[in-house]
Z-matrix of the N, CA and C atoms (Angstrom, degrees):
N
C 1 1.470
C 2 1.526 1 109.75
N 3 1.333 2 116.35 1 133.86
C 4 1.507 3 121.35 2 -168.67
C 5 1.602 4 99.81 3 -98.35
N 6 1.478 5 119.79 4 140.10
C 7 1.572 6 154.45 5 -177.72
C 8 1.026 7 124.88 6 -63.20
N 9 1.422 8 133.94 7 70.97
C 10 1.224 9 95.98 8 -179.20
C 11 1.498 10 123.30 9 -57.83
N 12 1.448 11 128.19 10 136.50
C 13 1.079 12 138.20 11 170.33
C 14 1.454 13 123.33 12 -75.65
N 15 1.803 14 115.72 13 11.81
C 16 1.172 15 126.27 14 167.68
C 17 1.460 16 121.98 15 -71.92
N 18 1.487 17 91.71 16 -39.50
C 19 1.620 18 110.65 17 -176.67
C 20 1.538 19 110.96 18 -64.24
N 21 1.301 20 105.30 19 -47.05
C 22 1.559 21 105.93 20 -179.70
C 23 1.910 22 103.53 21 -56.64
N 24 1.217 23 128.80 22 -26.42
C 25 1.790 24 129.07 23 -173.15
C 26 1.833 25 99.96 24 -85.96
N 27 1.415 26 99.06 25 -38.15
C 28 1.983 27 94.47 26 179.16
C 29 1.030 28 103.01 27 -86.03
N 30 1.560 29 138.60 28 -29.54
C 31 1.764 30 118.18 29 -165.88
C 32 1.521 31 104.25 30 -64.06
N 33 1.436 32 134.29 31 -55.49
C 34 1.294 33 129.23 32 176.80
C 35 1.286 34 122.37 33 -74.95
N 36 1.329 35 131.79 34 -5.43
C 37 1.461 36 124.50 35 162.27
C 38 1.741 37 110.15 36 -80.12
N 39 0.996 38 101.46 37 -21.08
C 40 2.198 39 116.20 38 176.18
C 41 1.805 40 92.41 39 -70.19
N 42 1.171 41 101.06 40 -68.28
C 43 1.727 42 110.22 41 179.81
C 44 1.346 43 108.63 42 -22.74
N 45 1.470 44 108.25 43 -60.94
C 46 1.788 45 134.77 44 -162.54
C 47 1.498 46 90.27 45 -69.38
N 48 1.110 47 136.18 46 -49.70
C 49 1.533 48 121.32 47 -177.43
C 50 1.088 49 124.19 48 -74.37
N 51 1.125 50 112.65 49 -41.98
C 52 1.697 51 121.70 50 157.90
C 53 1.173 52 125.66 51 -31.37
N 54 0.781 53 101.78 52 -62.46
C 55 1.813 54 127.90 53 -179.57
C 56 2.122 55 89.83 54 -52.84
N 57 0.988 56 95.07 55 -51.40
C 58 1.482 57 104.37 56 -167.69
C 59 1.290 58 104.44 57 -65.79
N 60 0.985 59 122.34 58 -70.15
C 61 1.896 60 121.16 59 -176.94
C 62 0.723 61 97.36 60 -49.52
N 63 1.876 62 146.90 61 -54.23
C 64 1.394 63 125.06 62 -174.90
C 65 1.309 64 136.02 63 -81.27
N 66 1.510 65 119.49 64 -4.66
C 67 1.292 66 124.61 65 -168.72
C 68 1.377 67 110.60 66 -68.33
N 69 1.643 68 113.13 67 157.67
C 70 1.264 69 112.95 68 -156.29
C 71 1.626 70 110.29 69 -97.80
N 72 0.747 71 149.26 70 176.97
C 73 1.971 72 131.93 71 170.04
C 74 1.179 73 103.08 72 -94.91
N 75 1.598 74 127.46 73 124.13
C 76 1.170 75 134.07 74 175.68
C 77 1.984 76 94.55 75 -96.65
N 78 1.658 77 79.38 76 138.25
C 79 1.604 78 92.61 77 178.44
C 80 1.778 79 93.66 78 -133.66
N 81 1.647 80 102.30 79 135.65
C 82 1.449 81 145.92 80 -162.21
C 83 1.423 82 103.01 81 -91.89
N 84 1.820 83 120.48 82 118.24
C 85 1.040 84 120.76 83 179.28
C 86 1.888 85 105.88 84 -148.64
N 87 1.525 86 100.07 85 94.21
C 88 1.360 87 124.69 86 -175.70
C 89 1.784 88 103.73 87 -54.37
N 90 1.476 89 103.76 88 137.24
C 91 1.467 90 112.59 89 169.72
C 92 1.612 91 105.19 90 -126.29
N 93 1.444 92 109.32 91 109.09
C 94 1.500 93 126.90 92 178.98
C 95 1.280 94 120.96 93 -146.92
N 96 1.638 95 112.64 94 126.58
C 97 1.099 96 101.01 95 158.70
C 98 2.057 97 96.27 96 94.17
N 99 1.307 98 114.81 97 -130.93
C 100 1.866 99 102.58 98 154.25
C 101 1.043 100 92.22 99 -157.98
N 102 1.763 101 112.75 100 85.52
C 103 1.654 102 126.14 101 174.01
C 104 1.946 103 91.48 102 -162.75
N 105 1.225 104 100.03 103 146.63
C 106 1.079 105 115.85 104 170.13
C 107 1.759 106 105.99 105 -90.36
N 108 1.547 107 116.04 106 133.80
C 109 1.786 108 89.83 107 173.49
C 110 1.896 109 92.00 108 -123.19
N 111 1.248 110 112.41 109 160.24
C 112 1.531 111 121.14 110 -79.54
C 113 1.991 112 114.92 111 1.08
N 114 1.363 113 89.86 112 146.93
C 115 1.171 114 81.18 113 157.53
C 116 1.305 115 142.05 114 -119.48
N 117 1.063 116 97.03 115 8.07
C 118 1.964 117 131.57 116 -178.29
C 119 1.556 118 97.76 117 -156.92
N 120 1.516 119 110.30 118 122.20
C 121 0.841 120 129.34 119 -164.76
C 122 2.023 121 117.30 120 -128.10
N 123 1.166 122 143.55 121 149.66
C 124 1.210 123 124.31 122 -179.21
C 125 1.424 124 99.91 123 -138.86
N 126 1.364 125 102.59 124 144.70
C 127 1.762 126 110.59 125 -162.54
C 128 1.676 127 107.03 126 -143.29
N 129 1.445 128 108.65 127 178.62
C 130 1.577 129 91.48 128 -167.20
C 131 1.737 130 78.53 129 -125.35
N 132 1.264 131 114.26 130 161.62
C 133 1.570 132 139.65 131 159.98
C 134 1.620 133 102.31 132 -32.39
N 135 1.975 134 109.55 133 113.83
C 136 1.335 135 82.80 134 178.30
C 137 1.775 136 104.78 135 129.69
N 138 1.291 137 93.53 136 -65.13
C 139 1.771 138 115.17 137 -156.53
C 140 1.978 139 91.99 138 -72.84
N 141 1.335 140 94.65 139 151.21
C 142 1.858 141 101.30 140 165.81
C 143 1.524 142 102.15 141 -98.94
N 144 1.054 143 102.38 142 164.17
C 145 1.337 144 126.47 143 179.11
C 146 1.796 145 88.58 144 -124.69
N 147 1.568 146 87.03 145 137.12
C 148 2.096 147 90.49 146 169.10
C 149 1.800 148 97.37 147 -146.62
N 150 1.649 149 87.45 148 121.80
C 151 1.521 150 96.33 149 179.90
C 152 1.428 151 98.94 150 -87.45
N 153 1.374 152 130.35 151 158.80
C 154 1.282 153 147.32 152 -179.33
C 155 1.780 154 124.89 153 -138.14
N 156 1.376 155 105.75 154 85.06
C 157 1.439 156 93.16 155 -178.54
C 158 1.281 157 129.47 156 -88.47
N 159 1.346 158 94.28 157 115.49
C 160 2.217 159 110.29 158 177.01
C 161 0.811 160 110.33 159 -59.20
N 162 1.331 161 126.94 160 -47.07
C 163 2.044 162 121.97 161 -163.45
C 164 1.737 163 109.93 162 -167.50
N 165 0.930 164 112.95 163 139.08
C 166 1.557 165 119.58 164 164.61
C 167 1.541 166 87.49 165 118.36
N 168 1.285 167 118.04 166 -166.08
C 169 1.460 168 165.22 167 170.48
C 170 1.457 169 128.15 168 -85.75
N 171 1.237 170 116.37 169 55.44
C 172 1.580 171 115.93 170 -177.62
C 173 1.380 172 136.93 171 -153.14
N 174 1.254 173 129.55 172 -171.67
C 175 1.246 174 114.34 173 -168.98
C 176 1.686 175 99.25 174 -163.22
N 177 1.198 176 119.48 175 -170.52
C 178 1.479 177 118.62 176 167.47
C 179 1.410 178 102.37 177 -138.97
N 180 1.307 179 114.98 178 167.13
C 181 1.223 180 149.78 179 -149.74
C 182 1.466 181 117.56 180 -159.05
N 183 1.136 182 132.21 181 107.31
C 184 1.446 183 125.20 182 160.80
C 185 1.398 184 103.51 183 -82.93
N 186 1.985 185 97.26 184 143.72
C 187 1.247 186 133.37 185 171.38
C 188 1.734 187 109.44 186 -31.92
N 189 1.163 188 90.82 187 -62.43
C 190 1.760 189 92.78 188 -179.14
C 191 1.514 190 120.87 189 -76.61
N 192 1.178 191 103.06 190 -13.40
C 193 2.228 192 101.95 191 -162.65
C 194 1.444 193 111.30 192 97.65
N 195 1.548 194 124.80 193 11.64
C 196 1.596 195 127.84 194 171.43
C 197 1.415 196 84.63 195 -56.14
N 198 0.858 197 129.89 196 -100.92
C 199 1.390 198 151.36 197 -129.26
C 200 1.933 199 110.08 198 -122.38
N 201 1.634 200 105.07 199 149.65
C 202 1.334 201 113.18 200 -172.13
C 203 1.421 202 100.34 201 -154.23
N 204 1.412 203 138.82 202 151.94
C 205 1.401 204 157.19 203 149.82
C 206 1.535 205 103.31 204 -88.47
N 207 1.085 206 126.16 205 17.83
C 208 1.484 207 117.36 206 176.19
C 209 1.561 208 106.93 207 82.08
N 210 1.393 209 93.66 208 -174.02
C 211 1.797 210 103.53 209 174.13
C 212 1.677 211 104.12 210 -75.20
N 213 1.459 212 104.26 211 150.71
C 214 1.359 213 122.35 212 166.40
C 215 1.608 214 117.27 213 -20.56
N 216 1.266 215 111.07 214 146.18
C 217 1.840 216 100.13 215 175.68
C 218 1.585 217 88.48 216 -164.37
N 219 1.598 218 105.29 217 160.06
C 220 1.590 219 100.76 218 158.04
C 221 1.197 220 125.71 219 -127.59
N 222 1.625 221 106.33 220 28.27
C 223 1.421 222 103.21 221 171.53
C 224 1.359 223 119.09 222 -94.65
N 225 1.038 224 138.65 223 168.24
C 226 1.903 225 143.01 224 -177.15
C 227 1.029 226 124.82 225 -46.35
N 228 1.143 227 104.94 226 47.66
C 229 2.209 228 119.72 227 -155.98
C 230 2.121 229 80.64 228 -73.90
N 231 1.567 230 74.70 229 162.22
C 232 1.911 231 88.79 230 173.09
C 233 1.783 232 93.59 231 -132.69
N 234 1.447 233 110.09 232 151.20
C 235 1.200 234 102.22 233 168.15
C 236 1.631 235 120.76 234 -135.14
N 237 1.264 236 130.20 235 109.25
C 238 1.434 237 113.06 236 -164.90
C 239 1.739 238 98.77 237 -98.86
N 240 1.583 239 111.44 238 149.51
C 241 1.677 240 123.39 239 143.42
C 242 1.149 241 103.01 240 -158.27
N 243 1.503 242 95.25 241 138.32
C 244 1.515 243 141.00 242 151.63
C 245 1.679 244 113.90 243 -46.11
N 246 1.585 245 110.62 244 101.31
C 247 1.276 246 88.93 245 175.31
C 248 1.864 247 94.42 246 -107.40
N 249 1.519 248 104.56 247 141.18
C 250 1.369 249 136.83 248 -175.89
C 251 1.860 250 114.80 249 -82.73
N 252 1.397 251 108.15 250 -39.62
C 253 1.683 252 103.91 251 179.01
C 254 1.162 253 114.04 252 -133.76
N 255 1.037 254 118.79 253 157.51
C 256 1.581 255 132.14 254 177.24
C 257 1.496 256 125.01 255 -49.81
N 258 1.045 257 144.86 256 124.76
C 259 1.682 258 154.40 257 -163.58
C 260 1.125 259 123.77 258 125.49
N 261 1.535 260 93.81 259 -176.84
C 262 2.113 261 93.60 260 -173.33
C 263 1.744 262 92.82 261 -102.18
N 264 1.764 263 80.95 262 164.94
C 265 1.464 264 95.11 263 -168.94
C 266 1.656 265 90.25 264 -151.39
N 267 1.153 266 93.88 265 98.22
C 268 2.115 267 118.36 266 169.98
C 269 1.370 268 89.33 267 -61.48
N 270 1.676 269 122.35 268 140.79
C 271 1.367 270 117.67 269 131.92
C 272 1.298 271 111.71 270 -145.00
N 273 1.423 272 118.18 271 -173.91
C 274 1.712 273 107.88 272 -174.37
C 275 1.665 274 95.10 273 -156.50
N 276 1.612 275 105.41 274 172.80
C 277 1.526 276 110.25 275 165.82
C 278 1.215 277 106.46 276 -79.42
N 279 1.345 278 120.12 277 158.35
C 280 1.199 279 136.42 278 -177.28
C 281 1.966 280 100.75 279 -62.46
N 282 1.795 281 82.19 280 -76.07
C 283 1.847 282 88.99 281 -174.68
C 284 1.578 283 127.97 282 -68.40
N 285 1.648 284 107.88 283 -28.80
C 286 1.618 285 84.18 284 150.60
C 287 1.079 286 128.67 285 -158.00
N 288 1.749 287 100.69 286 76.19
C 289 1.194 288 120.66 287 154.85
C 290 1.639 289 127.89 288 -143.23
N 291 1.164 290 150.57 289 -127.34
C 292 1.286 291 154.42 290 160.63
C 293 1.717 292 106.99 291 -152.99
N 294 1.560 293 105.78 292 -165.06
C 295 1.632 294 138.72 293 173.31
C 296 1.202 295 94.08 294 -91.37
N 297 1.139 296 128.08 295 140.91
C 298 1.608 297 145.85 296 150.81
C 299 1.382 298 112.24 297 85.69
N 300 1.608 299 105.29 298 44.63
C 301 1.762 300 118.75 299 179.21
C 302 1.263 301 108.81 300 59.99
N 303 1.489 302 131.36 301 40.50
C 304 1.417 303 126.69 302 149.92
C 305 1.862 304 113.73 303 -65.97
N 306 1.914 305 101.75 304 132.52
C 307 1.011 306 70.76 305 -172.39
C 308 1.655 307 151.94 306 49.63
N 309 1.747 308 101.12 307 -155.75
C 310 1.359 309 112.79 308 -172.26
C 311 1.994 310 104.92 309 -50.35
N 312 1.385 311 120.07 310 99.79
C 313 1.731 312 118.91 311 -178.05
C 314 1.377 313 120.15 312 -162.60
N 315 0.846 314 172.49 313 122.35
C 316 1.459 315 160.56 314 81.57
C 317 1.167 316 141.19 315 39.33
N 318 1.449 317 119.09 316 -178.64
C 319 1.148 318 119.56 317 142.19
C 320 1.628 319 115.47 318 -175.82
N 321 1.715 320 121.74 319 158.72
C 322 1.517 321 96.41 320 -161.48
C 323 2.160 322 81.30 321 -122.35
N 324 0.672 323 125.82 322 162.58
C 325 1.913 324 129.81 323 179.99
C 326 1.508 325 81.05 324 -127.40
N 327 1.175 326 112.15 325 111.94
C 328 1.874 327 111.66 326 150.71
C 329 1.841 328 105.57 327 -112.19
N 330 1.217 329 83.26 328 128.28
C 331 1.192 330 106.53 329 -173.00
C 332 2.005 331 115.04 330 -111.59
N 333 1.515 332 125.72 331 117.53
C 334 1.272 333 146.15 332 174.33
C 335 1.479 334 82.99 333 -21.07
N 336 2.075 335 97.27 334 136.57
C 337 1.321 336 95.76 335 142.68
C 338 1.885 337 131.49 336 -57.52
N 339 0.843 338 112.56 337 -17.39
C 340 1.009 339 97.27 338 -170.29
C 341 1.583 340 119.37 339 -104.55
N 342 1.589 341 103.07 340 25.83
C 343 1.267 342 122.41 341 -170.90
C 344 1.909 343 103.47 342 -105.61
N 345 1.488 344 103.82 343 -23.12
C 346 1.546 345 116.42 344 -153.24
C 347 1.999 346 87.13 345 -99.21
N 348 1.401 347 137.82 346 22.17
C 349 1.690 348 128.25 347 -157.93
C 350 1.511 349 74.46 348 -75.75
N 351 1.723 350 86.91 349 171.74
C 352 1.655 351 112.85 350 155.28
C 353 1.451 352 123.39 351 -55.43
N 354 1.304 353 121.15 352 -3.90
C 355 1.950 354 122.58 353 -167.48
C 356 1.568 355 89.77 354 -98.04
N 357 1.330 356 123.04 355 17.62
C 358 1.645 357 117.73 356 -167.54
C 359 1.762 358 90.72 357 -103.13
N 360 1.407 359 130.61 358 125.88
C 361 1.169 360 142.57 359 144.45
C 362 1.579 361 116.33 360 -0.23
N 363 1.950 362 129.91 361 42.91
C 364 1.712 363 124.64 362 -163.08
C 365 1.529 364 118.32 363 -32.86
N 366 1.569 365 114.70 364 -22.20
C 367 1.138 366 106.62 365 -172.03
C 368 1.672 367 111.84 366 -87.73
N 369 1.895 368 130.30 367 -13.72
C 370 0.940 369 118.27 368 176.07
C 371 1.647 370 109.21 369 -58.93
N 372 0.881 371 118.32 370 -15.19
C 373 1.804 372 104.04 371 -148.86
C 374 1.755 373 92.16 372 -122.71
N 375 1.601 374 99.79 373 -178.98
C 376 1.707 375 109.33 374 165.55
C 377 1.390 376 110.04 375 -126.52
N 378 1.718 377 115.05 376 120.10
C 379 1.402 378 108.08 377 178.77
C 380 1.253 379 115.14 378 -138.86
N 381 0.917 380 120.54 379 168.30
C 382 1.746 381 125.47 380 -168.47
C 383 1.791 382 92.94 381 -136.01
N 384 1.508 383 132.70 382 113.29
C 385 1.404 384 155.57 383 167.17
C 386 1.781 385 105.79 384 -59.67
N 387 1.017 386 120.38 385 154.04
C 388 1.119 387 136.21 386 140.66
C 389 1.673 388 102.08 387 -55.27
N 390 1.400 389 102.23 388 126.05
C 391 1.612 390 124.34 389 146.53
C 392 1.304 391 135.50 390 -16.10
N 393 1.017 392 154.63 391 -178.63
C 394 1.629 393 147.01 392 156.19
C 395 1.035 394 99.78 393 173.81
N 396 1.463 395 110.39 394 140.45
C 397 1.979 396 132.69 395 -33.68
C 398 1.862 397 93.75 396 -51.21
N 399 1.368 398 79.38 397 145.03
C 400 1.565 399 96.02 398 160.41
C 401 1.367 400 96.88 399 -140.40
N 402 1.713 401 118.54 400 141.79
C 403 0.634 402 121.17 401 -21.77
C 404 1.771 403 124.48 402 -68.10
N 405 1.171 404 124.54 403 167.58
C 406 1.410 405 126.16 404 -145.80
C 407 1.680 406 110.08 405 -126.18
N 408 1.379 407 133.51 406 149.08
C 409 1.336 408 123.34 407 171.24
C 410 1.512 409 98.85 408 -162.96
N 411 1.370 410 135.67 409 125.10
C 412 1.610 411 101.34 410 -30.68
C 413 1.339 412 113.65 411 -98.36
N 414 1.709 413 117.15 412 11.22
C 415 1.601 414 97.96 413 -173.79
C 416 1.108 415 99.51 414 -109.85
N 417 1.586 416 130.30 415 -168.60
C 418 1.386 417 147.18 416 149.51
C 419 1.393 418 102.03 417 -142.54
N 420 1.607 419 100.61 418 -178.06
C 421 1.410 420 126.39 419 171.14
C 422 1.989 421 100.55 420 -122.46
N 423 1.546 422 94.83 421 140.17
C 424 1.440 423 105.10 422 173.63
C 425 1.900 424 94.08 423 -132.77
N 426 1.615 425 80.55 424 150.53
C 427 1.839 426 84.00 425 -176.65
C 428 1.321 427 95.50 426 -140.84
N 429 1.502 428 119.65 427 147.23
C 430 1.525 429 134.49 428 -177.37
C 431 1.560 430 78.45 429 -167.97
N 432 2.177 431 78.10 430 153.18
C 433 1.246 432 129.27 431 169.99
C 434 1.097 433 116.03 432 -114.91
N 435 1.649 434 122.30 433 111.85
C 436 1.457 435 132.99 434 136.87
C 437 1.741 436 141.14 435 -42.96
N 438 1.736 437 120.99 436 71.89
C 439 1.436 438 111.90 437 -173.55
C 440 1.789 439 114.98 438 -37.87
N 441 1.142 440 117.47 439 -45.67
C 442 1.300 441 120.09 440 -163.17
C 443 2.031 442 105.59 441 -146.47
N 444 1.100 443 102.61 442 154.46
C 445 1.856 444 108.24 443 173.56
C 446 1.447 445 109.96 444 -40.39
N 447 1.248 446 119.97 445 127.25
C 448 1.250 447 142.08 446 162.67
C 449 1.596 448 146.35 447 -162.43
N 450 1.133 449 104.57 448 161.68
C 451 1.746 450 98.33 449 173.26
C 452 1.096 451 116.69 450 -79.04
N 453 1.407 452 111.45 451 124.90
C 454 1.824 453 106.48 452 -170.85
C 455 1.363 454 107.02 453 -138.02
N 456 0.879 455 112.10 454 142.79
C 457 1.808 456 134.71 455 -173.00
C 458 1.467 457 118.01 456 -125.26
N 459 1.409 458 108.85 457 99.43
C 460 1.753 459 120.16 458 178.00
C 461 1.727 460 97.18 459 -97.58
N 462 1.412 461 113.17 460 129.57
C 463 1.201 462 118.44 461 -165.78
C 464 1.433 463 98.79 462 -139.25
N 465 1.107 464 126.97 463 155.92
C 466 1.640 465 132.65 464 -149.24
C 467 2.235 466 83.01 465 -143.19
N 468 1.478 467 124.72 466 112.84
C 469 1.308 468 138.05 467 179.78
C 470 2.104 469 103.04 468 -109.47
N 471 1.353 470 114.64 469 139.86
C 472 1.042 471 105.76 470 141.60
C 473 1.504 472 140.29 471 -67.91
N 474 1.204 473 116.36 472 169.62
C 475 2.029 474 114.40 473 156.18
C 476 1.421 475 120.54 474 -8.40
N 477 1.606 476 110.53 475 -44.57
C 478 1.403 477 109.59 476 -138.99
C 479 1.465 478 75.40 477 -141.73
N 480 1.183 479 142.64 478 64.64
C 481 1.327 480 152.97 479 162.01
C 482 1.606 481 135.65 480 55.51
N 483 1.484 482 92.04 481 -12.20
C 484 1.535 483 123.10 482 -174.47
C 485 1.828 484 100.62 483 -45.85
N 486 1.510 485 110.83 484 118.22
C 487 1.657 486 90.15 485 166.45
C 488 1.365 487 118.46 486 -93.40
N 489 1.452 488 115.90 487 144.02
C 490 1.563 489 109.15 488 -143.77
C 491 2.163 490 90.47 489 -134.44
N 492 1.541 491 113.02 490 4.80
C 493 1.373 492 118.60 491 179.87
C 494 1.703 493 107.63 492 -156.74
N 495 1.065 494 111.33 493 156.62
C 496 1.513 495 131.03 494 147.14
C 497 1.296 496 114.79 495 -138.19
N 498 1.734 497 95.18 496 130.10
C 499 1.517 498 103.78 497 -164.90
C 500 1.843 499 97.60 498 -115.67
N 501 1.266 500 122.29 499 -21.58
C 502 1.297 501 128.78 500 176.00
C 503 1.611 502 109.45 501 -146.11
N 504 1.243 503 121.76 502 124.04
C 505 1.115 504 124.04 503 168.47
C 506 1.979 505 113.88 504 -113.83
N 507 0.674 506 123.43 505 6.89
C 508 1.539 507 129.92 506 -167.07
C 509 0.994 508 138.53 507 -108.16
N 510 1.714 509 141.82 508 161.36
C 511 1.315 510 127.96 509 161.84
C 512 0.975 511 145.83 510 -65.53
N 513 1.524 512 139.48 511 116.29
C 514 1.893 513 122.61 512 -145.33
C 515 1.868 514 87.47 513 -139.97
N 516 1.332 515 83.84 514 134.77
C 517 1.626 516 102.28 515 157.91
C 518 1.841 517 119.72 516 -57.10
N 519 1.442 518 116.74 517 128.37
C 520 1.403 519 112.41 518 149.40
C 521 1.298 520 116.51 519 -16.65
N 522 1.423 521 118.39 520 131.09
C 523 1.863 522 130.52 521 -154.15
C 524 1.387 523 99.23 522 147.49
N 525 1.400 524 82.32 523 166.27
C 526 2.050 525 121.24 524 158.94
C 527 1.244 526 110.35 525 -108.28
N 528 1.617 527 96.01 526 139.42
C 529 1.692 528 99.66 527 -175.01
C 530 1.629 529 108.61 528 -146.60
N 531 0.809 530 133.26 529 117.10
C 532 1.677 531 137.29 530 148.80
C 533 1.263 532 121.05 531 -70.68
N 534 1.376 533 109.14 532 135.65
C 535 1.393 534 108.35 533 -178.63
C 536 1.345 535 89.52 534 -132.69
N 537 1.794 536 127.49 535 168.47
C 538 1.324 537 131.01 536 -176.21
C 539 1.587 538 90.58 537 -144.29
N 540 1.375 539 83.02 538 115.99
C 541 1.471 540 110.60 539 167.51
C 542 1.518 541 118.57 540 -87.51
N 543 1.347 542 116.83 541 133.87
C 544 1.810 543 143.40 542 175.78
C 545 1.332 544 103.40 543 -82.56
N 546 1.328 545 141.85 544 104.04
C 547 1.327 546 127.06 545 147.65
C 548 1.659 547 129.59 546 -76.18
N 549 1.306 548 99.08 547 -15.58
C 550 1.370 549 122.57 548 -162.71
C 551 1.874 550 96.65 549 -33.36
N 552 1.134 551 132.52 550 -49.98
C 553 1.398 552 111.91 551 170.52
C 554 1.776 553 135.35 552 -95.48
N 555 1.285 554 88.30 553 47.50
C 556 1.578 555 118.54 554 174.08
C 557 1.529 556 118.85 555 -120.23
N 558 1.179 557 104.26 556 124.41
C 559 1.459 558 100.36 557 -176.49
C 560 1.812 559 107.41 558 -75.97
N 561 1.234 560 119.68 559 -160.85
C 562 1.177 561 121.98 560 -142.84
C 563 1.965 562 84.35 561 -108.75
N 564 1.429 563 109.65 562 145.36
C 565 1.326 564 114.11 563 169.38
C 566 1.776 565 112.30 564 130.90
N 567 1.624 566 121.06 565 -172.04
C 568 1.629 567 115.53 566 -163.80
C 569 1.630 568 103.03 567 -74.50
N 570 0.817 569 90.24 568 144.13
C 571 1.631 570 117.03 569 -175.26
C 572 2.026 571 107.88 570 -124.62
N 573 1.511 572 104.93 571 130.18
C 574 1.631 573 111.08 572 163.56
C 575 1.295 574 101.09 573 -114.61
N 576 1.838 575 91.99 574 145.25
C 577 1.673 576 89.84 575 167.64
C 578 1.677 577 99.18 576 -149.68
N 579 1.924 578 95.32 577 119.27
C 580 1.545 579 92.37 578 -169.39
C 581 1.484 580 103.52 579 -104.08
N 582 1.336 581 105.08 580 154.32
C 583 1.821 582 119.84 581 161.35
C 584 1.575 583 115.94 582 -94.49
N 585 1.210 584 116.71 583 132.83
C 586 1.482 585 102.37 584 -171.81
C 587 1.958 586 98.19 585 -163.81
N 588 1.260 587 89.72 586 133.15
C 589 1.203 588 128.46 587 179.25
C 590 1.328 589 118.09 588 -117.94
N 591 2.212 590 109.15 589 169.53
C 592 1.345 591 93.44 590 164.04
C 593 1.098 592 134.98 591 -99.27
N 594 1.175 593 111.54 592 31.43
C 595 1.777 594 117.37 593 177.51
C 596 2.009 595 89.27 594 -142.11
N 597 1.259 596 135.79 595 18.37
C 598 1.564 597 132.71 596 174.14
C 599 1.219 598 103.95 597 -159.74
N 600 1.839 599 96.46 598 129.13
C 601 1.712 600 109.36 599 160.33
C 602 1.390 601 97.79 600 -116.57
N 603 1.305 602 120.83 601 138.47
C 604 2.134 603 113.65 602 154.68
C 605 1.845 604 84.32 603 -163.92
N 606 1.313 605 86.45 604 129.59
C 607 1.736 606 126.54 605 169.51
C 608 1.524 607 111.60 606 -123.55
N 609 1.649 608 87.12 607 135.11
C 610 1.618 609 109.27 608 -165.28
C 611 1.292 610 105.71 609 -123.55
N 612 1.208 611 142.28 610 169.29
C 613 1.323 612 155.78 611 -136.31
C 614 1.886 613 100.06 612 -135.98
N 615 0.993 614 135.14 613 113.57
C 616 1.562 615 128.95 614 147.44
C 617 1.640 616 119.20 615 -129.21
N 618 1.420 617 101.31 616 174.85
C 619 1.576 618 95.94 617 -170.42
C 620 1.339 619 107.60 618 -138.39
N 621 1.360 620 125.13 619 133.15
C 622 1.342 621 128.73 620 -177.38
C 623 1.470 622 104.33 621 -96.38
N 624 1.393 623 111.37 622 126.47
C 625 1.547 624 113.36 623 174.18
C 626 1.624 625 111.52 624 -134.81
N 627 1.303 626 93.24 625 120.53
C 628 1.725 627 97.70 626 -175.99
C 629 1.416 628 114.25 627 -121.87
């Protein structure tokens, strides 16, 4: 029986979208120095949180025992969790910090989808949207919210971390903003594109298909 060889070009471009509509928003929380950056963070049902340690000796710990990165270390450890339900979740470094925001600690607010709709006040919070169209050829639209004045940096990463765009480098007033991104000299495949501030990290997932 002869193949179509169509199927073999749609089964993994179906995969690639899949993957895409469901992926969760990973939000970025630097450990340097003995400060968490963000250090209170707010997330929706769903989303990962990935701690990243730059420098020093540390680790995290939730308040209660949910969750752990292991014992202390100081090499470039990454740490991902999935938080699943709605509430706050205190945590701290072991060595220098405590439970109940001593010091070096955190905190993450996950908040119900159905707490995060559009009828929510855009200017209290900081968010970075899913894209549109995704997948995309060659432009899209990306939309984020600024809570308050800042320097903000929308940066466009390959697969393998490479940054391969700058789409905002500057200081912007509290607002909504669209920006339209060019892929046109990107070849086809996963694409990150983070928003980042000094009090917000969140990186999102898109895919160029040509």
């Amino acid at each position: 029986m002869k193949k179509n060889p169509l199927i073999f070009f749609i089964t993994p471009v179906i995969a690639l979208f899949s993957s895409m509509c469901f992926s969760q928003t990973v939000h970025i929380v630097e450990s340097s120095g003995f400060t968490f950056s963000p250090k209170n963070i707010t997330v929706q049902v769903g989303d990962t949180v990935r701690w990243k340690n730059v420098d020093g000796n540390h680790n995290v710990v939730a308040d209660d025992g949910s969750f752990t990165s292991g014992a202390p270390s100081t090499s470039a450890w990454i740490y991902d969790h999935v938080f699943t339900s709605p509430g706050q979740n205190p945590y701290y470094c072991e060595i220098h910090g405590g439970p109940g925001g001593v010091d070096m600690s955190g905190n993450v607010t996950v908040e119900s989808l159905s707490a995060v709709g559009d009828e929510i006040n855009p200017l209290t919070k900081f968010q970075l949207k899913q894209n549109y169209p995704n997948p995309f050829n060659p432009t899209t639209n990306i939309q984020y919210t600024i809570g308050t004045g800042q320097f903000v940096q929308l940066k466009v990463y390959d697969a393998v971390g490479n940054e391969v765009a700058t789409i905002v480098n500057e200081k912007k007033p509290a607002g909504n903003y669209v920006v339209n991104f060019n892929a046109e000299n990107l070849g086809s495949g996963i694409y990150y594109y983070q928003l980042k501030t000094k009090d917000f990290i969140q990186t999102r997932k898109m895919i160029v298909l040509k």
